[in-house]
C-alpha positions as CSV (number, residue, x, y, z in Angstrom):
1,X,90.0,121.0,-169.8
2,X,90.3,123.6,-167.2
3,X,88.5,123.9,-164.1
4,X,88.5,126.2,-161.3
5,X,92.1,127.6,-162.7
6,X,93.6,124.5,-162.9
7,X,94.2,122.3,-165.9
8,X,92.7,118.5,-165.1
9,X,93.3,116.0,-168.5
10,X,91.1,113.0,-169.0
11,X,92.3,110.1,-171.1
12,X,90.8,109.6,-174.1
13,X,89.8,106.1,-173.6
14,X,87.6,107.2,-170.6
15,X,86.3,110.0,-172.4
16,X,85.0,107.9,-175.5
17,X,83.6,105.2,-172.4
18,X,81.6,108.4,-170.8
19,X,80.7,109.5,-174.6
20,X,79.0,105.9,-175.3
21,X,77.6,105.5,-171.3
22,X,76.2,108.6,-172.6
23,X,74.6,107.3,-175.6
24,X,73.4,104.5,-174.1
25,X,71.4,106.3,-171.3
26,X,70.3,108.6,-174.6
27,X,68.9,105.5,-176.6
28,X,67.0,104.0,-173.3
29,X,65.7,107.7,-172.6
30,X,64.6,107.9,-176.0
31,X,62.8,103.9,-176.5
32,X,61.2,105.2,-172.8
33,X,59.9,108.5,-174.4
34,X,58.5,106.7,-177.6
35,X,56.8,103.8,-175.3
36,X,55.5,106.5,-173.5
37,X,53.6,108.6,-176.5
38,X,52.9,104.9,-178.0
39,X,51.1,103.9,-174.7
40,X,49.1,107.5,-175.0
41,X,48.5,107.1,-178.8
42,X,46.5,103.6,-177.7
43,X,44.9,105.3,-174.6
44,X,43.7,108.5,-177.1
45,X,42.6,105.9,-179.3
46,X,41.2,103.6,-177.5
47,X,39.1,107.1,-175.7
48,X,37.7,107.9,-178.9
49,X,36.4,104.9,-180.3
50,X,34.5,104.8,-176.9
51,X,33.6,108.5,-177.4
52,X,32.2,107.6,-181.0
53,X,30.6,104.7,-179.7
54,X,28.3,106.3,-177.3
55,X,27.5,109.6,-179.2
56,X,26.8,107.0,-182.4
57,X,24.5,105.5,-179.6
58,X,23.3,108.6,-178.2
59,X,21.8,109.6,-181.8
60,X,20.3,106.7,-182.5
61,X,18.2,106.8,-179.2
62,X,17.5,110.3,-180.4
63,X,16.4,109.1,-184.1
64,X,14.6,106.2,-182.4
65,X,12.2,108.5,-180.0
66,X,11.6,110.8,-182.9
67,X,10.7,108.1,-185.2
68,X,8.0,106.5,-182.7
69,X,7.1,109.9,-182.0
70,X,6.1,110.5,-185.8
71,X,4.7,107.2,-185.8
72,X,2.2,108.1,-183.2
73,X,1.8,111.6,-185.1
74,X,1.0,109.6,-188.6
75,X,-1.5,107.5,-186.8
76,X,-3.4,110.2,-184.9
77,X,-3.2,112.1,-188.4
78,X,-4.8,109.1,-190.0
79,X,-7.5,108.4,-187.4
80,X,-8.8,112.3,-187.7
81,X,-8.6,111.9,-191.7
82,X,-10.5,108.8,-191.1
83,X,-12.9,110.6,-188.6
84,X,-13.8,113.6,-191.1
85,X,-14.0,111.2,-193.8
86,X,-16.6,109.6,-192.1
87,X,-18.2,113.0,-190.7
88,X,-18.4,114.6,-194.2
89,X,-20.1,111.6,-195.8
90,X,-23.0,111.2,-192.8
91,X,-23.0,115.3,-193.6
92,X,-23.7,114.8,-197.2
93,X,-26.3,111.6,-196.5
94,X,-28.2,114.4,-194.2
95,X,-28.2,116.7,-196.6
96,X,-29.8,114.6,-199.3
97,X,-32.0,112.8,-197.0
98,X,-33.7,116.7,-196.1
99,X,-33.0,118.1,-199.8
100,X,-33.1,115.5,-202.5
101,X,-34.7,117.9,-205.2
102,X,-32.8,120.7,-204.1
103,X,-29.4,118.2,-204.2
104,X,-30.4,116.4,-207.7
105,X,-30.5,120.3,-209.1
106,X,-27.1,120.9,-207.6
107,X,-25.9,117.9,-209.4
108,X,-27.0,118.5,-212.1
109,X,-26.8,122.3,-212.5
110,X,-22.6,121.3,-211.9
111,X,-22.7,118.4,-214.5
112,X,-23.7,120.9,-217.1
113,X,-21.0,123.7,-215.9
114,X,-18.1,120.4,-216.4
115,X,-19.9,119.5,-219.5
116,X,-19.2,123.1,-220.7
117,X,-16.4,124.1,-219.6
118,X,-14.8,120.6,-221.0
119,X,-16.5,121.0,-224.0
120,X,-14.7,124.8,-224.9
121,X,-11.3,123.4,-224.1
C-alpha cells in the first residue's frame, strides 16, 4: 500500500484481524439499527392502536348523540301525530254534532259512489 509516496506493508495476519474487528463493529451496528426500527415499529404500533381507539370512540359518541337526538325527534313526531289525531276526531264530532242530516247525506251520498265504482271494476 502506498502512502504519501512511500510504500508501508501490513502483515496479513493483522490485516485479516482489522477485516473481522471490522465485521464485528458491522454486525453490532447492524443488531443496533434493527433494534432501533423494531423499537419504532412497536412505538408506530402501539400510536395507532391508540389512534383507532379514540376515533372508534369518537364515532360512537357521535352515533350516540344522533341516535338520542332522533329519539327525541320520533317522540315529538309521535306526540303531534297523536295531537292531530285527537284534534281531527273533536273536528269531525263538531261537525256532526251542528250537521247530522247534512253529515248522514255525505255518508251516504260517498257509500253509493264506493258501491259504484267497486261494482264496475
Amino acid at each position: 500500500m502506498r502512502g504519501n509516496g512511500s510504500t508501508q506493508s501490513i502483515p496479513s495476519k493483522d490485516l485479516i484481524k482489522e477485516i473481522n474487528a471490522l465485521k464485528t463493529q458491522l454486525k453490532r451496528v447492524s443488531d443496533a439499527m434493527a433494534s432501533d426500527a423494531s423499537d419504532a415499529i412497536e412505538v408506530v404500533e402501539t400510536k395507532g392502536r391508540e389512534t383507532l381507539d379514540e376515533t372508534i370512540e369518537a364515532a360512537q359518541r357521535f352515533i350516540d348523540g344522533y341516535a338520542e337526538a332522533a329519539k327525541d325527534t320520533a317522540s315529538k313526531m309521535a306526540r303531534k301525530s297523536s295531537q292531530l289525531r285527537d284534534d281531527a276526531t273533536d273536528s269531525l264530532v263538531e261537525t256532526v254534532q251542528a250537521r247530522p242530516l247534512g253529515t248522514l247525506a255525505a255518508v251516504v251520498g260517498i257509500g253509493f259512489l264506493a258501491g259504484y265504482l267497486l261494482r264496475r271494476h
